[in-house]
LUMGUZA-628532 format. One line per 4 residues: their letters; for each residue x, y, z of C-alpha. Coordinates in nm, 3 decimals, decimal comma. Example, Ala and Ser with C-alpha at 12.3 -4.5 7.8 and 13.67 -1.06 7.14 Angstrom:
! residues 2
AS	1,230 -0,450 0,780; 1,367 -0,106 0,714
! end
This chain:
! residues 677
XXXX	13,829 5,611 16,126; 13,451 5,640 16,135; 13,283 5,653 15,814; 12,995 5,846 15,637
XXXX	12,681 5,688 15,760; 12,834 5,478 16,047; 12,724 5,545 16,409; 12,839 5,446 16,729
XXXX	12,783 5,114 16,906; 12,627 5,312 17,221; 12,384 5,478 16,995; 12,301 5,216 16,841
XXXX	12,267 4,982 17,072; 12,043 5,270 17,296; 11,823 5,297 17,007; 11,771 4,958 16,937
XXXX	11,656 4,847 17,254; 11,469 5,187 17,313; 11,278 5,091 16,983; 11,214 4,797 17,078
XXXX	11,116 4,768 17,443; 10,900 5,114 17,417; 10,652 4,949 17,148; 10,657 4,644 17,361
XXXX	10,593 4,785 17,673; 10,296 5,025 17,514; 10,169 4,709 17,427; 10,149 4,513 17,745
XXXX	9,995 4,815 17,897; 9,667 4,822 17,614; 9,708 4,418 17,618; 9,663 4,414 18,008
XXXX	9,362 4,710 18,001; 9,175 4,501 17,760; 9,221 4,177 17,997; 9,110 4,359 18,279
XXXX	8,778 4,502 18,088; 8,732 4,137 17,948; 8,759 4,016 18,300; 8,586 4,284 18,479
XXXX	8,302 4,252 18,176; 8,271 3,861 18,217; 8,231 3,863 18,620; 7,938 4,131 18,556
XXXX	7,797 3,894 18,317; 7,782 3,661 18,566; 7,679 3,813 18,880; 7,354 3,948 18,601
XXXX	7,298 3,629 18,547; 7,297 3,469 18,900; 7,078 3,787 18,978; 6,819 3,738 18,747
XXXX	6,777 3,389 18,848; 6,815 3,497 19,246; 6,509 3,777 19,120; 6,324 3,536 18,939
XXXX	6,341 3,219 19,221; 6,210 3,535 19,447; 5,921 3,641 19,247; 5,821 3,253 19,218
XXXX	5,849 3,211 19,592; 5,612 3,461 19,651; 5,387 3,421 19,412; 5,379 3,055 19,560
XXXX	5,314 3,152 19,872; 5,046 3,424 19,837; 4,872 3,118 19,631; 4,937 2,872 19,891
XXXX	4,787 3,125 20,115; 4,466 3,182 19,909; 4,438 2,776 19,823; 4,378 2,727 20,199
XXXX	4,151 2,995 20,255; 3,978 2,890 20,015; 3,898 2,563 20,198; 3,712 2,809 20,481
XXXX	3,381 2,772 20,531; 3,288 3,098 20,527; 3,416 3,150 20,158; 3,280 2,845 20,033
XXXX	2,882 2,916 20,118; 2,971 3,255 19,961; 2,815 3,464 20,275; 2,865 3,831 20,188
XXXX	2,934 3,919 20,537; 3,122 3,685 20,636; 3,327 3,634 20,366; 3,422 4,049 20,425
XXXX	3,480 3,944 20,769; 3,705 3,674 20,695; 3,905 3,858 20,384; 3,962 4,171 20,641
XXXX	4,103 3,958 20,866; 4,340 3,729 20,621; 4,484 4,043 20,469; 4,719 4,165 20,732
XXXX	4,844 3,791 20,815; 4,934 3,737 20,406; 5,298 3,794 20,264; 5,412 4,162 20,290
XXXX	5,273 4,332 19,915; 4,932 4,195 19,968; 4,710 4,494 19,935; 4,367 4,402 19,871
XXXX	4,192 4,047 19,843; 3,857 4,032 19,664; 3,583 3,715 19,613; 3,370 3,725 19,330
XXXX	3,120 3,508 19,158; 3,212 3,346 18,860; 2,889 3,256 18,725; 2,704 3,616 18,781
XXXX	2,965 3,793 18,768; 2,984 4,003 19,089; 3,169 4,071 19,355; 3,113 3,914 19,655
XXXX	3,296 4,059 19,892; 3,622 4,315 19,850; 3,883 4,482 20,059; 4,016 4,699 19,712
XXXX	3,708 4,946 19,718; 3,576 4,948 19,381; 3,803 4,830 19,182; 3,734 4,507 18,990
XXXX	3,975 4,228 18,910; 3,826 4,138 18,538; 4,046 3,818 18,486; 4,029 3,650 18,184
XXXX	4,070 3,342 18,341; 3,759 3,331 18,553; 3,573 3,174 18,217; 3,837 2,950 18,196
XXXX	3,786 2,836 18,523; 3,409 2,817 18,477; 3,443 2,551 18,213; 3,673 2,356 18,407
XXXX	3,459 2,179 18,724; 3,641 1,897 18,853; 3,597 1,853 19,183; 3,773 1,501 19,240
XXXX	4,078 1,641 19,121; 4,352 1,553 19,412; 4,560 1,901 19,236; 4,280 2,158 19,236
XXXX	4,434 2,325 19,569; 4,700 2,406 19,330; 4,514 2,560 19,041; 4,583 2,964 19,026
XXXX	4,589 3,220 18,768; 4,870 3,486 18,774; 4,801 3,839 18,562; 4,970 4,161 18,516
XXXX	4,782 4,414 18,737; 4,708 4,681 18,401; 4,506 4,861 18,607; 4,778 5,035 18,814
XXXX	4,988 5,274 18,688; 5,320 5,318 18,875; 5,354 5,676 19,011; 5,718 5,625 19,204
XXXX	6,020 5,849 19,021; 6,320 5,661 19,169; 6,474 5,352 19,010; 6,259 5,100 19,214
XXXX	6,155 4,789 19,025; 5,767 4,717 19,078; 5,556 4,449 18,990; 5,219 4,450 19,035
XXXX	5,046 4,109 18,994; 4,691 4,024 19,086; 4,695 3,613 19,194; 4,388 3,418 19,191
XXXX	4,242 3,025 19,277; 3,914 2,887 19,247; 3,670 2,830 19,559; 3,480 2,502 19,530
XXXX	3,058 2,517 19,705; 3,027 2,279 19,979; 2,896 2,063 19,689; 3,226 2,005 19,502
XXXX	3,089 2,273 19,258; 3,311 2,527 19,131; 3,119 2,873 19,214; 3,391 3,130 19,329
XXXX	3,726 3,316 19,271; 3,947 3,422 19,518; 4,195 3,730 19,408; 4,501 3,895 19,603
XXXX	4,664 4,227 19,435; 5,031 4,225 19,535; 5,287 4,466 19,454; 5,652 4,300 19,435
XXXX	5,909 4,651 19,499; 6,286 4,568 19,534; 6,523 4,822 19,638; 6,847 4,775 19,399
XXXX	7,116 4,926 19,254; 7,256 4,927 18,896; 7,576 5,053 18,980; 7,636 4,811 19,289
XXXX	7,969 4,609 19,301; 7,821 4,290 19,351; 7,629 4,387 19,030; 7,274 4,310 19,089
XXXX	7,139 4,521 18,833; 6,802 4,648 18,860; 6,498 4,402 18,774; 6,282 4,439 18,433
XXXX	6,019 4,172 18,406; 5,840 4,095 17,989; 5,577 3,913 17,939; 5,595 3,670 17,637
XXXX	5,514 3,947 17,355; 5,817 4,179 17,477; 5,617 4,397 17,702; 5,769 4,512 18,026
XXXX	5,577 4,456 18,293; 5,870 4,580 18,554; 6,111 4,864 18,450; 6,355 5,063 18,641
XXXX	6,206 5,360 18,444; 5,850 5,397 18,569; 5,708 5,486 18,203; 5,868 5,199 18,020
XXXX	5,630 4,995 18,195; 5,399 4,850 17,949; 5,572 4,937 17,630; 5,674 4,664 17,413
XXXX	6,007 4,587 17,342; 6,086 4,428 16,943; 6,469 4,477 16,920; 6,615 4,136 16,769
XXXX	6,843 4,104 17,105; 6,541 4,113 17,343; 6,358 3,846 17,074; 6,654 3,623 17,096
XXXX	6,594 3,675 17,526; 6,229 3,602 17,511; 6,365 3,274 17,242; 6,570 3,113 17,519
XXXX	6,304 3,207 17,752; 6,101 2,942 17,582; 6,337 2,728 17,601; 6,356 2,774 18,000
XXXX	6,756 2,891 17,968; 6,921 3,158 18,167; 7,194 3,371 17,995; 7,310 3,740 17,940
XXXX	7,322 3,969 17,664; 7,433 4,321 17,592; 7,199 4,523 17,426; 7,049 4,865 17,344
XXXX	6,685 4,986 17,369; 6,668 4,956 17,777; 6,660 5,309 17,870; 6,768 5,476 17,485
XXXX	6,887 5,395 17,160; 7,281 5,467 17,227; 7,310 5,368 17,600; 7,450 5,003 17,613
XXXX	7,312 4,795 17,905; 7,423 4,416 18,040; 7,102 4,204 18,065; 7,109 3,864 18,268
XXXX	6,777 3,676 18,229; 6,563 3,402 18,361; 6,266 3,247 18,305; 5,968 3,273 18,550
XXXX	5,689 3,031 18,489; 5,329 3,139 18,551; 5,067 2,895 18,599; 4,730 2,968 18,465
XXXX	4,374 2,775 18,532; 4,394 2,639 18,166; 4,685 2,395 18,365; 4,906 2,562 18,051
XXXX	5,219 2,784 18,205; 5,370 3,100 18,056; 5,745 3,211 18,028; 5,814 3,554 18,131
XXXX	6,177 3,658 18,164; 6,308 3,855 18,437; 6,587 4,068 18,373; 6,921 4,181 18,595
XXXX	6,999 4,520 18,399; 7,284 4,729 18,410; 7,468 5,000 18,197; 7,793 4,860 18,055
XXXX	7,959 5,194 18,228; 7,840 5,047 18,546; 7,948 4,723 18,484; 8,308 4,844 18,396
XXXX	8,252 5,059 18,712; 8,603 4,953 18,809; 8,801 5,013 18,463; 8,852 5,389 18,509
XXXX	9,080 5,295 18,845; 9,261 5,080 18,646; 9,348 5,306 18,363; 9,468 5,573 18,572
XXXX	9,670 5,295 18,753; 9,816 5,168 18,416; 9,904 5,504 18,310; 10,092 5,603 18,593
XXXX	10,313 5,265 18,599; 10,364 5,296 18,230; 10,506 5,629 18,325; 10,726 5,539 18,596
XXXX	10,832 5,202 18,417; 10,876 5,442 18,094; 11,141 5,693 18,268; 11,306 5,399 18,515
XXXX	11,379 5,194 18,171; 11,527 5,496 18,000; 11,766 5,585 18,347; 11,832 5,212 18,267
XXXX	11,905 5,160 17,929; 12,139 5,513 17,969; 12,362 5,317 18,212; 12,322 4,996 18,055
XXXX	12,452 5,127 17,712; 12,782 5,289 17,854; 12,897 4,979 18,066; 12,831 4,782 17,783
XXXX	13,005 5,008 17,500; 13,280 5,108 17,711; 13,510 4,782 17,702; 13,358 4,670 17,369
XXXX	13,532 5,004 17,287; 13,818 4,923 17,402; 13,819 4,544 17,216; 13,747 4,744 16,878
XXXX	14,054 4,964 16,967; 14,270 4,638 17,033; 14,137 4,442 16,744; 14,242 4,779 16,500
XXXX	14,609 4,700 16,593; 14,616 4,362 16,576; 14,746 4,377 16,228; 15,076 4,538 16,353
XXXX	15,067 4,444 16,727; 15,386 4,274 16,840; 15,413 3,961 17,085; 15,416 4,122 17,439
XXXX	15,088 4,307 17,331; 14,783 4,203 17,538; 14,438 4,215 17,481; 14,235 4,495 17,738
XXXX	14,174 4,305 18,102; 13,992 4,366 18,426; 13,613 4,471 18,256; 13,374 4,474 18,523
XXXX	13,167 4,232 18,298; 13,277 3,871 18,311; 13,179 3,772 17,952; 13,409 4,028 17,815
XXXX	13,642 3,940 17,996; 13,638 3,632 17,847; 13,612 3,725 17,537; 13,950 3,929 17,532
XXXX	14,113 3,611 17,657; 13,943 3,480 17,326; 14,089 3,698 17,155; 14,421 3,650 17,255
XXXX	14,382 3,293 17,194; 14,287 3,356 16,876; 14,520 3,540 16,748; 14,808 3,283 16,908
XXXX	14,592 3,049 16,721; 14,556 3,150 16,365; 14,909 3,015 16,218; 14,805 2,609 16,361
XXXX	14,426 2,704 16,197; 14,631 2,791 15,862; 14,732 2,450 15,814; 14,405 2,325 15,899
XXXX	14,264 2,552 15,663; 14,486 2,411 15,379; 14,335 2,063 15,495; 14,009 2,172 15,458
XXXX	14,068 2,335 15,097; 14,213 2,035 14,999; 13,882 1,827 15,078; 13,670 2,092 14,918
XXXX	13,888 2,082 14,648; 13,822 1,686 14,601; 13,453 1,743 14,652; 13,439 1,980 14,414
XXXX	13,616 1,741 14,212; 13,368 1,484 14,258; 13,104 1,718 14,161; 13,281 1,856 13,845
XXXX	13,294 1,476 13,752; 12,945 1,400 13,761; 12,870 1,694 13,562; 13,110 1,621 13,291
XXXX	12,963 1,287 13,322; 12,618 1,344 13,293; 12,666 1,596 13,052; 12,821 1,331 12,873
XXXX	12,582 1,092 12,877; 12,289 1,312 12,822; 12,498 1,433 12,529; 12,562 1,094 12,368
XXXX	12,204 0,974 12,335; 12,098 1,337 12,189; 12,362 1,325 11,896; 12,219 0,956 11,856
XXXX	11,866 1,120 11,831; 12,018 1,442 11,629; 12,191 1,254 11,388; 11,949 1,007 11,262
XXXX	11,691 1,209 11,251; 11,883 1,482 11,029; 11,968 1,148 10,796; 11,626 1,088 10,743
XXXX	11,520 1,444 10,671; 11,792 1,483 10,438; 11,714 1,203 10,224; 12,032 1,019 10,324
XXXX	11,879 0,690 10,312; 11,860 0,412 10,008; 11,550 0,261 10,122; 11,285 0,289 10,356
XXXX	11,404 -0,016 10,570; 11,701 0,183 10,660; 11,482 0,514 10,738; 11,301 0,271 10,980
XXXX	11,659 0,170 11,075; 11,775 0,502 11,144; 11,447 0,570 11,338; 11,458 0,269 11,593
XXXX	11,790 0,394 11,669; 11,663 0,727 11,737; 11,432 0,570 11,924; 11,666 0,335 12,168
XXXX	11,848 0,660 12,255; 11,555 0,842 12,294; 11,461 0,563 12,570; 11,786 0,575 12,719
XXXX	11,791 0,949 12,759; 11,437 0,972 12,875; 11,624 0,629 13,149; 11,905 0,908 13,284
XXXX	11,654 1,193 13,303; 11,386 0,967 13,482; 11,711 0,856 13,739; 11,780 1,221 13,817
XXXX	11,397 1,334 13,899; 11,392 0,985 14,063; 11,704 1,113 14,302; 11,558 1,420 14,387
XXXX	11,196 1,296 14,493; 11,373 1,055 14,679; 11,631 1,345 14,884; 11,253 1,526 14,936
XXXX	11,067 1,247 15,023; 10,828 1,293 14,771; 10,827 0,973 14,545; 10,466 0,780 14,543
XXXX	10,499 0,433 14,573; 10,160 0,233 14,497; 10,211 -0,100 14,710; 10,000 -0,346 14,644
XXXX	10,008 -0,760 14,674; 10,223 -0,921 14,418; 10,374 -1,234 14,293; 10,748 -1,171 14,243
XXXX	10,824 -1,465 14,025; 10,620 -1,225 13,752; 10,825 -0,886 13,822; 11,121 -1,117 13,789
XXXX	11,002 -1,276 13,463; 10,955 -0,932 13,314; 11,249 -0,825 13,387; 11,401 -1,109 13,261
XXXX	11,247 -1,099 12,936; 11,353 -0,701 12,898; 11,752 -0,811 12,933; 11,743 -1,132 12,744
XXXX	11,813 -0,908 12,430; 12,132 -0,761 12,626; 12,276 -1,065 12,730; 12,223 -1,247 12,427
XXXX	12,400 -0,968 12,233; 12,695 -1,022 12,436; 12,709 -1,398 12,434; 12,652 -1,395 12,820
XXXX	12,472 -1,738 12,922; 12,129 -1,577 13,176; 12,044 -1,828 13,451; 11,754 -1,849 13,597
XXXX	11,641 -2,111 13,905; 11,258 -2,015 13,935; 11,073 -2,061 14,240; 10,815 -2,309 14,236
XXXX	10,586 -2,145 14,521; 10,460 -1,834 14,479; 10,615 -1,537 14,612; 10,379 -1,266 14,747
XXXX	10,517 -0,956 14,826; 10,357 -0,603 14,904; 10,590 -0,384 14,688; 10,511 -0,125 14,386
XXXX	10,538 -0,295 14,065; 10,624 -0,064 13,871; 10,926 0,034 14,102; 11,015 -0,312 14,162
XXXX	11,054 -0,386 13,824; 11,260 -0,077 13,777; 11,505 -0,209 14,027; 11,548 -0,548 13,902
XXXX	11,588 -0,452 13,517; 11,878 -0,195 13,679; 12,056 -0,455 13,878; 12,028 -0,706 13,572
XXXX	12,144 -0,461 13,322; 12,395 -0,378 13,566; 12,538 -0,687 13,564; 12,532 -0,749 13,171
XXXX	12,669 -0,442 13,140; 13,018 -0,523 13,352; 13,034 -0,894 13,229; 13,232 -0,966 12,877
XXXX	13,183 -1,312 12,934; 13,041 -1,607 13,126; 12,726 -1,561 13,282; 12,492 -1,414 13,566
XXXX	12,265 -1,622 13,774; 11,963 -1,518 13,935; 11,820 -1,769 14,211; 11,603 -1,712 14,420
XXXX	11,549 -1,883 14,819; 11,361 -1,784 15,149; 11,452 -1,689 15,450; 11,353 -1,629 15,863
XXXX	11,524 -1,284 15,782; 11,735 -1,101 15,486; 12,060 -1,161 15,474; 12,340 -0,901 15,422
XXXX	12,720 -0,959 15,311; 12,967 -0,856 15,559; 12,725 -0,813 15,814; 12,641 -0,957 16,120
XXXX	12,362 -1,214 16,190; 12,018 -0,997 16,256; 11,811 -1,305 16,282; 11,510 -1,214 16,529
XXXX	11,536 -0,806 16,414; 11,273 -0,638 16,231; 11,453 -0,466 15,911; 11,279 -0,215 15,715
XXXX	10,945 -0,064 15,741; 10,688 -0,309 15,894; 10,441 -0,346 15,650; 10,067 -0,438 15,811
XXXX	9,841 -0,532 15,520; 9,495 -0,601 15,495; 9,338 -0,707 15,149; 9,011 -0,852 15,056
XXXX	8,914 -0,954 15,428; 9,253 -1,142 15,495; 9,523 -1,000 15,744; 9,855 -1,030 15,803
XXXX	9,983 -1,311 15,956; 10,055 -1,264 16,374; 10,356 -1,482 16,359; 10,729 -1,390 16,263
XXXX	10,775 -1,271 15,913; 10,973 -1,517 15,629; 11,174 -1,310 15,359; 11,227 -1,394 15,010
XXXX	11,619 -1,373 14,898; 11,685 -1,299 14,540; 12,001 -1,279 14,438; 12,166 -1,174 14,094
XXXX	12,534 -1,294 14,069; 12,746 -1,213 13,779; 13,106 -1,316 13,649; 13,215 -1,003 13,551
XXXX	13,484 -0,753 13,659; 13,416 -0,729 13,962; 13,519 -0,455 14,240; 13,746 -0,383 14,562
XXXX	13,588 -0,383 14,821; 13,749 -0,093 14,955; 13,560 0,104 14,676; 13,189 -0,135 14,757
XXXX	13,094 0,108 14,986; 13,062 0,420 14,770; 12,837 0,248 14,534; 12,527 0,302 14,685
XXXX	12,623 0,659 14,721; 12,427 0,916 14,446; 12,669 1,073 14,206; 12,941 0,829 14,345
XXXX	13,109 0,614 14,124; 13,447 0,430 14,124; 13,560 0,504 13,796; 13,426 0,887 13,795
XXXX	13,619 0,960 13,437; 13,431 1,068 13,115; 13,718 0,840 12,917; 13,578 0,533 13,119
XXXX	13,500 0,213 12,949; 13,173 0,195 13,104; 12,937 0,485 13,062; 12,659 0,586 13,371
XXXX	12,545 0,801 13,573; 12,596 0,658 13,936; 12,220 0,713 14,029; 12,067 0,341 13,963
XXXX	12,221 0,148 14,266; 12,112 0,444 14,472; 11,796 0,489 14,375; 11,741 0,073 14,411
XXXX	11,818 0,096 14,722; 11,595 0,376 14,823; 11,314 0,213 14,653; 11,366 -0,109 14,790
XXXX	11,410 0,024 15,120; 11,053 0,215 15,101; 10,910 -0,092 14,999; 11,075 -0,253 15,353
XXXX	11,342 -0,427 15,234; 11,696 -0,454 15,224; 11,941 -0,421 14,936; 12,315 -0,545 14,945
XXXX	12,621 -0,587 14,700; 12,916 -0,790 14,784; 13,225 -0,895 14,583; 13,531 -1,088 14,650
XXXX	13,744 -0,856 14,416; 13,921 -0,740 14,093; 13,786 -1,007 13,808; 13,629 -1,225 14,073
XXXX	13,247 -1,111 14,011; 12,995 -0,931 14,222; 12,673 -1,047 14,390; 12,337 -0,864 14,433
XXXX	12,128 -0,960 14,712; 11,753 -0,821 14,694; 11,536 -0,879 15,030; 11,185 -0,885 15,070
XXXX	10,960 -0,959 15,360; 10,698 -1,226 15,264; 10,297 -1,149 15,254; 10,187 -1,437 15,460
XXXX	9,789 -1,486 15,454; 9,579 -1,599 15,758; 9,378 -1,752 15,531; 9,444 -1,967 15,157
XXXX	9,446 -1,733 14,864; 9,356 -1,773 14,500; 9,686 -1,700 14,301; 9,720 -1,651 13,925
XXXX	10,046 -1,845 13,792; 10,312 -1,664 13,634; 10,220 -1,708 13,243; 10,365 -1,997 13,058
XXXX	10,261 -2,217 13,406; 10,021 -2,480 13,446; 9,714 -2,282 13,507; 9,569 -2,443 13,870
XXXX	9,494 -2,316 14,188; 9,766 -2,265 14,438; 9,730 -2,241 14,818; 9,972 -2,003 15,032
XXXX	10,073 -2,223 15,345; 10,310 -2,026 15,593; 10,495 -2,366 15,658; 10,557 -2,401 15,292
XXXX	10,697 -2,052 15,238; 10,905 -2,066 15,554; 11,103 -2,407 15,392; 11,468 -2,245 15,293
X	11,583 -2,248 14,952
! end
């Protein structure tokens, strides 16, 4: 029976994917329009900028050769006497055999002043570079053929309407006497149209020319010519202008404040008689709108296959949802009277989709299936059951052992508040015992934060070089009180070399004073021996030989200019061996478990945690080395067996001797340190 606020699985599964797919597909349509105006954006940027350098290569090349043309004419004869006549002679002639733009050439004399001869009428070039040139007479010079002056024509005033780009320019060179003197100017006025379009789709923009102040010399609109232009995008043009880089831009201030326009630029050098050159950039301009000429097609192309993918994906989801509901249907039917179905009842067959098919056959199976899973089931309880157990255990037995060392701390404490003492000796009595349980509590709460840094990888180690024989002496000198207390004799066969290590000290010693307490701890009697002997690689009880493997972390070290020796490592073996209860070795291989112990009960004679053996042998383990217990059983003792590759210097080392030594200095040899103990 449906239910208040339950809905179908066809609606819902219609809405669902209709929610999701619409957004989705509204999305690939704007993603896709703004990839194609990216696209279609970054090609016009391009083809701007291949056209203003295409513009500019074509302004220089005629420029060039109008002056190459005026260079050798002025090597005539006629021009260099400075003949009125026929220098007019020879200038009408020239003119119609120049470069097409060429409309007037004129010769004038630089020291007077005049004009010598002229096919412009009256019009006068006044160049400023005609006292330039006068200062400059140097006839040896191999390069004077190539001296010219180029100038913006500000006489002329363009009168055309249409977008045509024109440039008028007036070109001059110097004309040397007979004598090698410098005497004359030759000048050409040229007018440089091109016929363009802004809108075309191989985007050659129309051509702007500015001089190096920002004033156009060239516009598509006739009366921008000779404005200035100081918008902070043109000054960044006329910037790498200087700099003699091409590029593009978009910017505003072409035509009017709000139109946007694409700019490609390129810089056109000018020479000038001064032998100095000028920078002016020609510019490939274009509205963005032209640029993105092709976007409008696009949208209307995007809009109508959103459409039609819009409707086809509803026809699609309709069907979709009612061949997918209909036998899932059907399965929710069956799986209503499974609860009171009777053997010869069979799941719905014959679904036109394969996978549902299948998964009535599941079904079936599953439901032939569930009394063999109840016994599994009751399997599976039964572990969780002893895990759980396991876990109740440890709580009860930390809880216990955090609780013993508190009362400890409570109790004496309260009897020295109270007054409860006779003297002050046993106040400080009371007080050291407070303390000592303080210790050990801060010991179990210090194990557990050590456990969980170590499951999250986040314990710091801080390995350094070290000389084990002292870690072991410290260590030793913490448990001699222990073992004395219990009348337990504490062996120790020092090394006589010394034993460098890279390990953390700290951590190191932590381990050691666990495994010794460890063993004073589950010896009444006899004692534990701690020897010491090297090794070509660490040796493990009840494993196999791994002579020749590389155990542990592979520890490259580099101190105070020495390196690690090349050749195969040597490992120092210390071993702690006690003669106390021992333990079956069925149960040796939980030990190193955390929160594993074999005697889990609170009633136990030996209190603990279970964390130190595990957290030795993560720590010893970061440090690259291996840690191993072995014993032979029940009352027959157990060994410890700590392993630790040896720091072998290239080079001899000073080493400080473990205190109560000879003080002298010791030298490292590898072939002493590889000698077996």
């Amino acid at each position: 029976m449906a239910m208040l606020g339950q809905s179908s699985f066809r609606r819902i599964l219609l809405l669902r994917i209709l929610l999701l797919s619409i957004p989705i597909l509204f999305l690939g349509t704007g993603v896709t329009f703004r990839k194609a105006r990216e696209s279609l954006l970054r090609t016009a940027k391009a083809n701007l900028e291949q056209s203003a350098v295409r513009k500019a290569a074509s302004i220089q090349g005629h420029i060039d050769a109008v002056g190459d043309n005026l260079a050798i004419a002025s090597q005539t004869a006629a021009l260099k006497n400075g003949s009125p006549i026929a220098s007019k002679t020879f200038l009408t002639q020239l003119l119609p055999n120049l470069a097409p733009g060429v409309r007037c050439l004129q010769m004038k004399d630089l020291w007077e002043g005049r004009t010598i001869a002229s096919t412009c009428g009256n019009q006068i070039f006044n160049l400023a570079t005609a006292k330039t040139w006068a200062k400059q007479e140097n006839a040896t010079d191999p390069d004077r053929l190539k001296v010219r002056a180029v100038e913006f024509d500000r006489t002329q005033r363009v009168t055309q309407t249409d977008r045509t780009s024109q440039l008028n320019l007036i070109i001059s060179t110097p004309i040397y006497t007979p004598g090698g003197q410098l005497r004359y100017s030759l000048s050409a006025e040229t007018v440089l149209k091109q016929l363009e379009s802004g809108g075309d789709s191989l985007l050659e923009g129309y051509t702007a020319v500015m001089d190096e102040n920002g004033t156009f010399l060239a516009h598509p609109y006739p009366d921008r010519v000779g404005k200035q232009q100081v918008n902070t995008r043109f000054q960044d043009i006329l910037n790498n202008v200087k700099g003699n880089e091409p590029g593009v831009r978009q910017v505003f201030g072409i035509s009017d404040a709000e139109t946007e326009w694409v700019v490609g630029f390129s810089p056109l050098a000018l020479p000038s008689p001064a032998y100095e050159n000028r920078n002016w950039a020609v510019l490939a301009v274009t509205t963005t709108e032209s640029a993105l000429q092709g976007l409008e097609n696009i949208r209307q192309s995007l809009l109508i296959l959103t459409a039609g993918l819009l409707a086809a994906h509803l026809l699609a989801m309709v069907y979709m949802a009612r061949d997918l509901a209909l036998p899932i249907e059907q399965l929710g039917k069956y799986a209503l009277r499974i609860h009171r179905r009777n053997s010869s009842e069979r799941a719905p067959r014959n679904f036109r989709i394969r996978e549902l098919n299948h998964l009535a056959e599941v079904l079936d199976n599953m439901v032939g299936r569930l009394e063999e899973r109840a016994k599994e089931l009751e399997s599976a309880w039964q572990e969780a059951e002893a895990a759980n157990q396991i876990k109740s255990e440890f709580l009860a037995n930390t809880s216990h052992e955090l609780r013993t060392p508190l009362n400890a701390i409570i109790g004496c404490i309260r009897l020295v508040k109270d007054g409860c003492c006779d003297s002050h000796e046993e106040e400080v009595e009371f007080l050291e015992q407070a303390d000592k349980a303080a210790i050990h509590l801060l010991k179990i709460i210090n194990d557990l934060l050590d456990i969980q840094r170590i499951e999250e990888d986040k314990l710091p180690l801080a390995i350094e070089t070290i000389d084990l024989r002292q870690i072991l002496k410290d260590a030793v000198e913490l448990e001699t009180v222990q073992t004395n207390q219990k009348g337990l004799q504490l062996i120790v066969k020092a090394w006589p070399q010394p034993l460098m290590v890279r390990a953390d000290p700290a951590r190191l010693r932590q381990v050691l004073l666990n495994v010794l307490y460890n063993a004073a701890k589950f010896t009444d009697e006899g004692s534990i021996t701690v020897e010491t002997r090297l090794d070509s690689a660490p040796s493990i009880h009840g494993a196999p030989s791994i002579h020749g493997s590389e155990p542990g972390e592979k520890i490259q070290a580099e101190q105070n200019g020495h390196s690690a020796h090349p050749s195969g490592k040597s490992w120092v073996i210390l071993s702690v061996k006690d003669t106390g209860i021992g333990i079956d070795p069925t149960q040796q291989h939980k030990l190193f478990r955390p929160f594993v112990m074999v005697d889990g009960t609170t009633t136990r004679k030996f209190e603990g945690t279970g964390l130190g053996l595990a957290i030795s042998r993560n720590l010893i383990e970061l440090m690259g080395g291996r840690i191993s217990l072995y014993s032979d059983g029940m009352g027959l003792g157990t060994t410890v067996r700590i392993s630790l590759p040896i720091f072998e210097m290239a080079q001899p080392v000073m080493v400080h001797p473990v205190e109560g030594e000879e003080v002298q200095k010791t030298t490292i040899e590898p072939s002493v340190l590889s000698q077996p103990g």
